[in-house]
KOLLUMMAR-975925 format. One line per 3 residues: number of its first residue (from 0); their letters; for each residue x, y, z of N, C-alpha, C. Coordinates in Angstrom, 1 decimal, m for minus. Example, Ala and Ser with C-alpha at 12.3 -4.5 7.8 and 13.67 -1.06 7.14 Angstrom:
BEGIN
0> AS> 13.2,m5.7,7.8,12.3,m4.5,7.8,13.2,m3.3,7.8 ~ 12.8,m2.2,7.1,13.7,m1.1,7.1,12.9,0.0,7.9
END
This chain:
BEGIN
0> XXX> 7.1,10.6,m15.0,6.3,9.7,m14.2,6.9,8.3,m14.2 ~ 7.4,8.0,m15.4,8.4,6.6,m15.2,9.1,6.1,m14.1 ~ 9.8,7.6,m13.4,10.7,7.2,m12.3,9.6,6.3,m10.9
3> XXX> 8.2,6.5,m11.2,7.3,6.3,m9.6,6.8,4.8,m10.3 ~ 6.8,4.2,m11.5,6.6,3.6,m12.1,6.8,1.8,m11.3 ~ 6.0,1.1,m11.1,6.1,m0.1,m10.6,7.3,m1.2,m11.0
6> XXX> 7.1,m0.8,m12.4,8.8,m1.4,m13.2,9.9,m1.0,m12.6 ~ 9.9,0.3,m12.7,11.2,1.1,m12.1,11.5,0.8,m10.8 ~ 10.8,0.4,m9.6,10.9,0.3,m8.3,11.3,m1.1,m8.3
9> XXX> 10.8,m2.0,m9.1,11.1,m3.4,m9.0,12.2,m3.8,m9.9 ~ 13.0,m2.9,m10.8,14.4,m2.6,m10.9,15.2,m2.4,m10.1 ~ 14.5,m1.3,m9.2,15.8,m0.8,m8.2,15.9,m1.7,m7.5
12> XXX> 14.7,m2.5,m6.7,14.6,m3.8,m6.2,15.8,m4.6,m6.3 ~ 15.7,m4.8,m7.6,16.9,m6.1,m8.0,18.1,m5.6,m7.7 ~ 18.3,m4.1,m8.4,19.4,m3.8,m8.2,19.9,m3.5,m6.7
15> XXX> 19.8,m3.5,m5.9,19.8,m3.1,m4.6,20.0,m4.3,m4.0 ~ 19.2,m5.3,m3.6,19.3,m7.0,m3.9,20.7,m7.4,m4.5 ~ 21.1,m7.3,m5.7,22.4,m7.5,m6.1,23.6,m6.5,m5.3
18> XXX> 23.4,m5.2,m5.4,24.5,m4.8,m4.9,24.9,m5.3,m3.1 ~ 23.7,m5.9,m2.7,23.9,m6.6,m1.2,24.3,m7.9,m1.2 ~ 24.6,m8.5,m2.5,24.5,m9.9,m2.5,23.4,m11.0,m2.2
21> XXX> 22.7,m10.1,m2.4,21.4,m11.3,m2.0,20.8,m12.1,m3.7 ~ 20.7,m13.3,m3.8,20.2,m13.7,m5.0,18.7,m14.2,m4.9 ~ 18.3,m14.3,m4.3,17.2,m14.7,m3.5,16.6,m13.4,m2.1
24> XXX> 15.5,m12.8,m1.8,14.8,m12.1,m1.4,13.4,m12.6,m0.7 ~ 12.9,m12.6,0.8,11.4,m12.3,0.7,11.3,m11.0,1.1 ~ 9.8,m10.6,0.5,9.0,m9.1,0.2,8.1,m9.0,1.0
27> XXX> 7.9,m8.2,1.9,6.7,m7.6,2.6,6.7,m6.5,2.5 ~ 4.7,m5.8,2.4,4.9,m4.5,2.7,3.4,m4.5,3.0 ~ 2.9,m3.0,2.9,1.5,m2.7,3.6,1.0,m1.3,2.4
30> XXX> 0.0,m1.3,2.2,m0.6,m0.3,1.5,m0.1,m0.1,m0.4 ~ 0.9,0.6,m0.5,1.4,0.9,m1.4,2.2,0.0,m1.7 ~ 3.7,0.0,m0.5,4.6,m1.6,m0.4,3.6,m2.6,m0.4
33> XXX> 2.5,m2.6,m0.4,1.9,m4.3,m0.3,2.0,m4.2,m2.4 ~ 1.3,m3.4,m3.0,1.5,m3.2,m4.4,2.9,m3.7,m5.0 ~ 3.4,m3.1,m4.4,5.0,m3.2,m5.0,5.2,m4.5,m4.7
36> XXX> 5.3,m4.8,m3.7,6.6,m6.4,m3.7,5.3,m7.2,m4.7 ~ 4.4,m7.4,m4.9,3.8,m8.4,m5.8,3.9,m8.1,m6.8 ~ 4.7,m6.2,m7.3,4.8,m6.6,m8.8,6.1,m6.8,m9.3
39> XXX> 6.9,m6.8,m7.9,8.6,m7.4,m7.9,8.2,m8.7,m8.1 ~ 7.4,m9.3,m7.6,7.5,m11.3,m7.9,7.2,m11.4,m9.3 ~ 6.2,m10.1,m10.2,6.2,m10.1,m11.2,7.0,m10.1,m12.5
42> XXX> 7.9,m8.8,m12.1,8.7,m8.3,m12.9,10.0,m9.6,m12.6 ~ 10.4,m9.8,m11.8,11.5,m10.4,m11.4,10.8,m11.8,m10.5 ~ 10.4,m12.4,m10.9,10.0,m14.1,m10.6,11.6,m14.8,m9.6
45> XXX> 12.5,m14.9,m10.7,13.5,m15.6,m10.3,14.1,m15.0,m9.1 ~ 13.5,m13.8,m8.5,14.6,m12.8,m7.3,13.5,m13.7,m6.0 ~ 12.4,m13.3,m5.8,10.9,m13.7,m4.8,11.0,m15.4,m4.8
48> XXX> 11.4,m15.1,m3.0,11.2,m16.9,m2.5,9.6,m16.8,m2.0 ~ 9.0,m15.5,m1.4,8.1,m15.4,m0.6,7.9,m14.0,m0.6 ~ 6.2,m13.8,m0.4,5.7,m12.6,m0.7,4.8,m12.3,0.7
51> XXX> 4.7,m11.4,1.6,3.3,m11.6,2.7,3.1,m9.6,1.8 ~ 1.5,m9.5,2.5,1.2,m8.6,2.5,0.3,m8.4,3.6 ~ 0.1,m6.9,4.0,m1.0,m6.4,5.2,m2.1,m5.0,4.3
54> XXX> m3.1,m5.6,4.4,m4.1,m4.8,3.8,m3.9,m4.8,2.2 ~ m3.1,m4.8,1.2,m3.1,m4.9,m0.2,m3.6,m6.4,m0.9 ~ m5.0,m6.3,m1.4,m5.0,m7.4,m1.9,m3.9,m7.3,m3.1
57> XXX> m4.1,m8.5,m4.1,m3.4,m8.2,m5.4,m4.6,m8.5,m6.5 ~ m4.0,m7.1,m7.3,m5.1,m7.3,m8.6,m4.2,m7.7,m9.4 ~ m4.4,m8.4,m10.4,m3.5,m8.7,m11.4,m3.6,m8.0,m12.6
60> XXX> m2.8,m7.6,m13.4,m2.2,m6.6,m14.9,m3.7,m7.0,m15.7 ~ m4.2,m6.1,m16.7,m5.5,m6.2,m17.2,m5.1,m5.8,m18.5 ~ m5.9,m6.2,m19.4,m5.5,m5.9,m21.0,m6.2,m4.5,m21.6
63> XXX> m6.7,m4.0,m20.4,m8.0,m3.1,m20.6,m7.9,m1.8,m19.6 ~ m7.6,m0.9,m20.2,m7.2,0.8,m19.2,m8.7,0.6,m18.6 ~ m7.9,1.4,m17.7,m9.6,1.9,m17.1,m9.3,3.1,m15.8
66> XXX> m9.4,4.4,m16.2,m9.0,5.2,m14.8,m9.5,5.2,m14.6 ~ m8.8,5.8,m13.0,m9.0,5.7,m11.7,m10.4,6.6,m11.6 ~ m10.9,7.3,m12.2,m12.1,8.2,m12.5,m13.0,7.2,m12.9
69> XXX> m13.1,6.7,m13.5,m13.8,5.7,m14.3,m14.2,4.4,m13.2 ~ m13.2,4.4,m12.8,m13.2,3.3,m11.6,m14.1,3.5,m10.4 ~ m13.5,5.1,m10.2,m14.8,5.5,m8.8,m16.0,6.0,m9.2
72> XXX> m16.5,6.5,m10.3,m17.5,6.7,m10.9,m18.7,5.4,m11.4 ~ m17.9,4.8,m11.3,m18.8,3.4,m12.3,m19.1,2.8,m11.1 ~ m18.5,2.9,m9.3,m19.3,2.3,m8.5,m18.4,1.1,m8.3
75> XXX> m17.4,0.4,m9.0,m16.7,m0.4,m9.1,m15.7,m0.7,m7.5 ~ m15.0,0.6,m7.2,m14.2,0.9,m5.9,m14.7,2.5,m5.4 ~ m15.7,3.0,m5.0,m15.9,4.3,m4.4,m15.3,4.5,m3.4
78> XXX> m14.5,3.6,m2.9,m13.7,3.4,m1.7,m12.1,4.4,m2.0 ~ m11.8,4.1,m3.6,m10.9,5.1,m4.5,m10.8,6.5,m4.6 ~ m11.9,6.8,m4.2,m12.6,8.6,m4.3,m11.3,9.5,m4.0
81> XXX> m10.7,9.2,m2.4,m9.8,10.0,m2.0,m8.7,9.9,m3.0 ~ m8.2,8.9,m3.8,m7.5,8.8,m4.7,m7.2,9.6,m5.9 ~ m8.4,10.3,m5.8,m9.3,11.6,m7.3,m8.1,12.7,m6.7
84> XXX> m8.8,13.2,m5.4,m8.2,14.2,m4.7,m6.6,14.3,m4.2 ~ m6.2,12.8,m4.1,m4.5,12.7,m3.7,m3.6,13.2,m5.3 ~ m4.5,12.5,m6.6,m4.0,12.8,m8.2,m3.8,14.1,m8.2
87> XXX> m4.9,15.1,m8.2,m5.4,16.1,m8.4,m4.4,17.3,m8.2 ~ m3.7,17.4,m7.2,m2.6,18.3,m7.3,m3.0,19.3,m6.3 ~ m4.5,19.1,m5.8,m5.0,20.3,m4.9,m4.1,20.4,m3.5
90> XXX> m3.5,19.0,m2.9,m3.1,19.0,m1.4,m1.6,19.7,m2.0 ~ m0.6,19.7,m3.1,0.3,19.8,m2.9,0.3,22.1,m3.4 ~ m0.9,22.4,m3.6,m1.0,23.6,m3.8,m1.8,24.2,m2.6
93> XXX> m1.8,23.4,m1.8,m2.9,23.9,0.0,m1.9,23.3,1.1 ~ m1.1,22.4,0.5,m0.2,21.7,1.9,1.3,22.5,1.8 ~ 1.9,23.1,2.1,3.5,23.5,2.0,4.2,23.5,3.2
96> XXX> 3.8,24.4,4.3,4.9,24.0,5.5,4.7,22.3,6.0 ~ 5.7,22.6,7.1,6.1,21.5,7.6,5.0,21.4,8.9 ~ 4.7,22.4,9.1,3.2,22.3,10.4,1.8,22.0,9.5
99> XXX> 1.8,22.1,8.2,0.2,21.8,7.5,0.8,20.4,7.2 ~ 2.1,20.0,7.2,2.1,18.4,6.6,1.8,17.4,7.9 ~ 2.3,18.0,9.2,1.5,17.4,10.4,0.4,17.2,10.4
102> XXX> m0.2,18.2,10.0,m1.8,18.4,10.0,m2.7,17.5,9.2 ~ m1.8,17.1,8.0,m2.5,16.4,6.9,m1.8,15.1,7.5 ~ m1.0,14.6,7.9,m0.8,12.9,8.7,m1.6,13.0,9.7
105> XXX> m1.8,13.5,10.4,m2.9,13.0,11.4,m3.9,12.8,10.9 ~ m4.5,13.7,10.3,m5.7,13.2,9.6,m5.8,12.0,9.3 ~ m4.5,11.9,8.1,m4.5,10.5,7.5,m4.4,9.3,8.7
108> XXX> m4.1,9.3,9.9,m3.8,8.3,10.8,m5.1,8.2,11.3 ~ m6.1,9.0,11.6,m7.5,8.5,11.7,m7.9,10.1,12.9 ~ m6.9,10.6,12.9,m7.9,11.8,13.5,m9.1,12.6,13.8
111> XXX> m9.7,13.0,14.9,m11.0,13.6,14.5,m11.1,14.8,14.9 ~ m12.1,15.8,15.1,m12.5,16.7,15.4,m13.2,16.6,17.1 ~ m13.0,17.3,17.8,m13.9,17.3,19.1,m15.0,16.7,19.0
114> XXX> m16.0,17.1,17.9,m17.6,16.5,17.4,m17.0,15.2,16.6 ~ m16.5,14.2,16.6,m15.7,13.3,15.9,m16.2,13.5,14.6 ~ m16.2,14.4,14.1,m15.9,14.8,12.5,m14.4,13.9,12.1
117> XXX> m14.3,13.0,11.2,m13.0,12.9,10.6,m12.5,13.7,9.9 ~ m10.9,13.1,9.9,m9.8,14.7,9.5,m9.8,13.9,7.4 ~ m10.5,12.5,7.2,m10.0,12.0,6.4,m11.1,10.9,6.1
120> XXX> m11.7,10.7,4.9,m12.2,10.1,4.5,m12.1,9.4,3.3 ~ m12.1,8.0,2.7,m12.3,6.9,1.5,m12.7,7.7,0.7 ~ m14.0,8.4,0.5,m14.7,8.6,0.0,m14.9,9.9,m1.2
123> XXX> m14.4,10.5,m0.2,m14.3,12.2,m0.5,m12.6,12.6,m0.1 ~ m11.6,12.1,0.3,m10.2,12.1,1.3,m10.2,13.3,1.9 ~ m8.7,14.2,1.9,m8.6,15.2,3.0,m9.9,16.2,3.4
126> XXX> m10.2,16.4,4.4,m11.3,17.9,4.8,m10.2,18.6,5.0 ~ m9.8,19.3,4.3,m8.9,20.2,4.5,m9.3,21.9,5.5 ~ m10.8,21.8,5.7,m11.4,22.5,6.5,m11.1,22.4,7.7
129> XXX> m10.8,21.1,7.8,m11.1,20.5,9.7,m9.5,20.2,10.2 ~ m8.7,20.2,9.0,m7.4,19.9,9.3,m6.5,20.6,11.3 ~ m7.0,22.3,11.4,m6.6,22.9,12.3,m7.4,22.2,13.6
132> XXX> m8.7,21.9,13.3,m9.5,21.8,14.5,m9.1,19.6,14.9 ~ m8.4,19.3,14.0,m8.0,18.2,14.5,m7.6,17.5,16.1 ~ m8.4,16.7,16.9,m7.3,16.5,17.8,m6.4,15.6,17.4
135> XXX> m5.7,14.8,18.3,m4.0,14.2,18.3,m4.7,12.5,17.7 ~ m4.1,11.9,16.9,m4.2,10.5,16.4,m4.0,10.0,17.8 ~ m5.0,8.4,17.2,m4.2,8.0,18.9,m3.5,6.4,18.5
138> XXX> m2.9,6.9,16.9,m2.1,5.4,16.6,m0.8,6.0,16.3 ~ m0.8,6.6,16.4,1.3,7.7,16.5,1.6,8.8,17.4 ~ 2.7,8.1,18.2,2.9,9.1,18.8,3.1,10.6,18.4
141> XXX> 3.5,11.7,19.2,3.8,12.9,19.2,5.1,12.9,18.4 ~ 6.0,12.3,18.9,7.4,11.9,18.5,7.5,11.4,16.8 ~ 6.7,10.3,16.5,6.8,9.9,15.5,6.2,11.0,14.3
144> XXX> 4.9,11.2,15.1,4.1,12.2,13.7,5.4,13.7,13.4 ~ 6.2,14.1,14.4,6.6,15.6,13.8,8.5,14.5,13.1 ~ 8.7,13.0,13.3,9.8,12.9,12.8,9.2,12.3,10.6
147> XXX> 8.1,12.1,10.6,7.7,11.5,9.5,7.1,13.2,9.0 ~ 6.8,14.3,9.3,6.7,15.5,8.9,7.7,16.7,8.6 ~ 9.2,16.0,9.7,10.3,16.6,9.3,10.7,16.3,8.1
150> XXX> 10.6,14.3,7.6,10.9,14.2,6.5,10.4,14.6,5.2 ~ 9.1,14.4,5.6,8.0,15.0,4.2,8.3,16.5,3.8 ~ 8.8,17.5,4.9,8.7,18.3,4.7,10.3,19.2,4.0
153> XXX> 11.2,17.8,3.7,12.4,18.0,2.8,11.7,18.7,1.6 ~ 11.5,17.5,1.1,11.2,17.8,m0.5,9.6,18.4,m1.1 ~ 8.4,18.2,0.6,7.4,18.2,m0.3,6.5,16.8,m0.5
156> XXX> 5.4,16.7,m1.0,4.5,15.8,m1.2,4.2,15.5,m2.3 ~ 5.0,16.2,m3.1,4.9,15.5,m5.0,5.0,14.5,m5.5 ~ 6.2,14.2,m4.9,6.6,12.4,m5.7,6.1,11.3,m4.8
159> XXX> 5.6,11.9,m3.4,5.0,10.4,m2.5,3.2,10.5,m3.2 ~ 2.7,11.7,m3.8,2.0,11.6,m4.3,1.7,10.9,m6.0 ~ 2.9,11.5,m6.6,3.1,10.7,m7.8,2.4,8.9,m8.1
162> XXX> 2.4,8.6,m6.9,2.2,7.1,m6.7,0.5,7.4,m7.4 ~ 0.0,8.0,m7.2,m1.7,8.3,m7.7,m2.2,8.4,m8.6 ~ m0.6,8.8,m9.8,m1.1,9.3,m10.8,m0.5,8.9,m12.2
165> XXX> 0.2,7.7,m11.6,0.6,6.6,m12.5,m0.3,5.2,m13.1 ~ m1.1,5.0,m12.7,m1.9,4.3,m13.4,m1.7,4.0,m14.7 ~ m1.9,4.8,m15.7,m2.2,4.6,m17.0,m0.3,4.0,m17.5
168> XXX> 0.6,4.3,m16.8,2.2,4.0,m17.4,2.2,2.7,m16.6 ~ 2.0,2.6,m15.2,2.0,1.0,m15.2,1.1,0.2,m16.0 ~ m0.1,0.3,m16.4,m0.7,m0.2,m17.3,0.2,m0.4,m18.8
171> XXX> 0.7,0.4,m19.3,1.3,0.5,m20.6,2.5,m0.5,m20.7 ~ 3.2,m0.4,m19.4,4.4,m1.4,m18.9,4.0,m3.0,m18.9 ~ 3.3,m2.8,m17.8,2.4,m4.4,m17.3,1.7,m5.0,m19.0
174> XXX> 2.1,m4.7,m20.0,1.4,m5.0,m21.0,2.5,m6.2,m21.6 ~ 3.6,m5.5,m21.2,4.5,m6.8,m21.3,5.0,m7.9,m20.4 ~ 4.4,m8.0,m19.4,4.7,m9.4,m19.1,4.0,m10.1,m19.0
177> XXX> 4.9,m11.3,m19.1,4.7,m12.7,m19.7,3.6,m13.4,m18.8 ~ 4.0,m13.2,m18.0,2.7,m13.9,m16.6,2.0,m12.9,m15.7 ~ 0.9,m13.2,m15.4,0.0,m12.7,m14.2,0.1,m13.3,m13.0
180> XXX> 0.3,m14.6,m12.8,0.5,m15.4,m11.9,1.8,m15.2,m10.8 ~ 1.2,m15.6,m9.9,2.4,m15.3,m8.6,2.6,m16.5,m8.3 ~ 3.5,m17.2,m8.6,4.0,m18.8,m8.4,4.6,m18.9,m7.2
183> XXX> 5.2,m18.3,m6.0,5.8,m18.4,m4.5,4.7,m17.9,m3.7 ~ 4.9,m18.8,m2.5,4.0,m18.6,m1.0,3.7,m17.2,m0.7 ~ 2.5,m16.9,m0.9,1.9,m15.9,m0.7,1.1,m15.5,0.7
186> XXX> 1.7,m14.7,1.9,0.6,m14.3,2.8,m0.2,m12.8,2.4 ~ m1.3,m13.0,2.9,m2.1,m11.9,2.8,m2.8,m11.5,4.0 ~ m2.6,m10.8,4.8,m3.3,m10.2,6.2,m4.3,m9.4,5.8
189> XXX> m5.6,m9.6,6.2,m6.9,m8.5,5.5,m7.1,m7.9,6.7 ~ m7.6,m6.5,7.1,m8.1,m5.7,8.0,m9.5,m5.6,8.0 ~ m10.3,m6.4,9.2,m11.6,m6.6,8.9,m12.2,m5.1,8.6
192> XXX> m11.5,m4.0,9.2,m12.1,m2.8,9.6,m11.7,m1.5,8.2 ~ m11.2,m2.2,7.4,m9.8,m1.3,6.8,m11.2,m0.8,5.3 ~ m11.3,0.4,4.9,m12.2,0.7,4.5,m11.7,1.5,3.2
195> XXX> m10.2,1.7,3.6,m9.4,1.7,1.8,m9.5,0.8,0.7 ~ m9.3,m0.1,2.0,m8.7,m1.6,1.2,m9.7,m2.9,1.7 ~ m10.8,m2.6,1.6,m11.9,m3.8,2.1,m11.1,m5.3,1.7
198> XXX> m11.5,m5.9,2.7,m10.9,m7.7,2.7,m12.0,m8.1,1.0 ~ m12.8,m7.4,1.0,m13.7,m8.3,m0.8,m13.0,m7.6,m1.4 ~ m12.3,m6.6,m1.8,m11.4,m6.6,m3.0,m10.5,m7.7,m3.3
201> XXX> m10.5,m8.5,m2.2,m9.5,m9.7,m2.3,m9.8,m11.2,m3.0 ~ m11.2,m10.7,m3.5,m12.1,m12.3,m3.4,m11.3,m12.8,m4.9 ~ m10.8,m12.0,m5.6,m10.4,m12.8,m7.1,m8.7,m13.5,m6.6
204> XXX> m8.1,m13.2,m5.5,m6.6,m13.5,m5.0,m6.1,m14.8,m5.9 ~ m7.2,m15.8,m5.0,m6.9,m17.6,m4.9,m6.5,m17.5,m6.9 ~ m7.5,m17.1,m7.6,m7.2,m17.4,m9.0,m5.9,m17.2,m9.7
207> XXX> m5.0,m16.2,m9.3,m3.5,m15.9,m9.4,m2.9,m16.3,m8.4 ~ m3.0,m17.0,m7.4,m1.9,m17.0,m7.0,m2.2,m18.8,m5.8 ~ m1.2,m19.7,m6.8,m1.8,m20.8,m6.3,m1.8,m21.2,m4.8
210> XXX> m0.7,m20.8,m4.1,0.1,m21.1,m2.7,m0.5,m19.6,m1.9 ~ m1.6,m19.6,m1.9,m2.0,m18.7,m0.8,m2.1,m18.6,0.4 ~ m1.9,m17.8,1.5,m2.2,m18.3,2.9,m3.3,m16.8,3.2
213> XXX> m4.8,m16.8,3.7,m5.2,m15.6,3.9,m5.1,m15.4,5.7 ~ m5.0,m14.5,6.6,m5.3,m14.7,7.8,m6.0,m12.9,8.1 ~ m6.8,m12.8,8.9,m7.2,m11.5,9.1,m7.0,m11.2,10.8
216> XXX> m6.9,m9.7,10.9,m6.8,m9.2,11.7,m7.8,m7.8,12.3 ~ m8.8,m7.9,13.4,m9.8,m7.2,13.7,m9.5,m6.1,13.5 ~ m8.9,m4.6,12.5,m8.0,m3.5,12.7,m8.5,m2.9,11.9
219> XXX> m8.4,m1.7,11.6,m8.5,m0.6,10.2,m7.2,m0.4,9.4 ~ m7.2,0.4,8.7,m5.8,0.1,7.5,m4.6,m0.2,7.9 ~ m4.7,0.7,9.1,m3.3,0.9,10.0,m3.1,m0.5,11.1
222> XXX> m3.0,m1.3,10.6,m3.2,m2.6,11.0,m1.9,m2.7,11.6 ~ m0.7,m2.3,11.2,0.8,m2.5,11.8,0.6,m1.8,13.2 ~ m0.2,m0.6,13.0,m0.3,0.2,14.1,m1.4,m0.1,15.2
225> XXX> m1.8,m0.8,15.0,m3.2,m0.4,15.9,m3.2,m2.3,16.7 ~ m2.9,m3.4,15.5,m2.8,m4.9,15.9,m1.0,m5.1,15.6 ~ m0.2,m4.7,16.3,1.2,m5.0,15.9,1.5,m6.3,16.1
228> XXX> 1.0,m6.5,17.6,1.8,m8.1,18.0,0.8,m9.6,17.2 ~ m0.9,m8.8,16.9,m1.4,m9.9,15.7,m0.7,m10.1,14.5 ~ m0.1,m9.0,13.7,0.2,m9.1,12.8,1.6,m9.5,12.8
231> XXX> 2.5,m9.2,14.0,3.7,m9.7,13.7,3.9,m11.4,14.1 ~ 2.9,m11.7,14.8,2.7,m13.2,14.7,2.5,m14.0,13.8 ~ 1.2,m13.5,12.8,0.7,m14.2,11.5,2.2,m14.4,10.9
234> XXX> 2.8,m13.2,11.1,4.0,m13.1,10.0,4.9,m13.9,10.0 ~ 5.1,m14.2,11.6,6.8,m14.9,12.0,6.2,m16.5,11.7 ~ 4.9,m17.0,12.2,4.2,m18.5,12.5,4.6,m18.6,10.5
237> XXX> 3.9,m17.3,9.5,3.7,m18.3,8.3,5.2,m18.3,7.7 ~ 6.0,m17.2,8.1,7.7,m17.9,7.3,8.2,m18.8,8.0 ~ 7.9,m19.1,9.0,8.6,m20.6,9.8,8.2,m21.7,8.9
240> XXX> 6.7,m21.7,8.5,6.0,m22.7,8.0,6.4,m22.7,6.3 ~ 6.3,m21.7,6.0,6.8,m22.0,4.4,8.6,m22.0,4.6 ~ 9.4,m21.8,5.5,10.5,m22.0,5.5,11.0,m23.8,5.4
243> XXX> 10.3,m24.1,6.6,10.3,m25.3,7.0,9.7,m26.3,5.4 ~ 8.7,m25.7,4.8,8.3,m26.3,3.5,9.6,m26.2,2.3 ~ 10.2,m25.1,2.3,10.7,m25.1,1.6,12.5,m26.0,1.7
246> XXX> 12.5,m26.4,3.1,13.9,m26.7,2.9,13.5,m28.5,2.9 ~ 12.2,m29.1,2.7,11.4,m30.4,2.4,11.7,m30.6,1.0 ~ 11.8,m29.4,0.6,11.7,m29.5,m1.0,13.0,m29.8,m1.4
249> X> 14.1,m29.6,m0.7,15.6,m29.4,m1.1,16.2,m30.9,m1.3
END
């Protein structure tokens, strides 16, 4: 499990970064990449000029385990639930071809049923019942859904699942560093509609991270998809502006 490990990715990070010659880096990402590049500013401070993210607030390292069971049971994030079912091992012992991994991205893109049954829910995640009777997403094309199913369907849904079931080893890791704090200009894009990743998980941000910029965008998770040209605005207007800050500083 080390290899899916937030350390390990923000290793390869560096290393990858170095072997391009870059000594200096900014980090964007969304969902999972929104996780990651903030625990690259973490692990590696000195590499991070600039961090944005879309839909991931940032929680900061905790001295105190707490699974993800624990978490959705106590009422804390029930929004986590599908998270039980992603760990769980059930989709990678019911999902195998390459036409059931279609099946299961649509869902996940917000698909429904004729009776608008969702293919996918926060709460409870895959219906794996309603998976066949799905109609077509209407935030990816035909084209894209069978080229991101071709790929999944190399290796399988193990290790993009692994991401679910690391908790307790990033915890164990995150025990050693030195700061919580995120000291570089921070964007954060919230999804007013995004019901994974509600904009109030974000309310503790400001306290880690002093240079924040927050901006929202009317969308659900899939915010790249659904608000692209909002989101790619926020993005271009705030690196102009911390760019321009930063060469003030020089």
């Amino acid at each position: 499990m080390a290899f899916y490990s937030f350390q390990r990715i923000a290793n390869d990070m560096k290393e990858l970064a170095g072997q391009l010659g870059m000594s200096r880096i900014i980090l964007g990402g969304h969902d999972w990449g929104g996780a990651i590049v903030y625990r690259i500013a973490l692990w590696h401070p000195e590499l991070v000029t600039q961090v944005f993210t879309i839909c991931t607030p940032y929680t900061a390292p905790s001295n105190k385990y707490a699974s993800l069971e624990d978490i959705v049971k106590s009422g804390r994030l029930p929004n986590f639930g599908y998270q039980i079912q992603l760990a769980s091992g059930q989709l990678e012992a019911t999902i195998e071809s390459r036409d059931q991994i279609k099946q299961l991205l649509n869902a996940l893109y917000g698909a429904t049923t004729s009776g608008g049954l969702p293919g996918f829910d926060v709460k409870t995640g895959v219906h794996l019942d309603r998976l066949p009777q799905l109609g077509h997403t209407k935030l990816v094309n035909e084209r894209m859904l069978d080229f991101y199913a071709d790929q999944y369907a190399i290796h399988g849904l193990h290790g993009t699942l692994n991401w679910y079931r690391n908790r307790e080893q990033n915890f164990k890791d995150e025990l050693r560093l030195e700061k919580i704090m995120i000291e570089v200009p921070v964007l954060f894009i919230a999804a007013t509609k995004d019901e994974a990743l509600p904009p109030a998980m974000s309310q503790a941000m400001d306290k880690y991270i002093p240079d924040l910029t927050r901006k929202i965008v009317g969308s659900n998770h899939w915010a790249m998809w659904e608000s692209p040209e909002a989101v790619n605005q926020i993005i271009g207007e705030w690196l102009e502006d911390t760019m321009v800050q930063r060469k003030s500083r020089l």
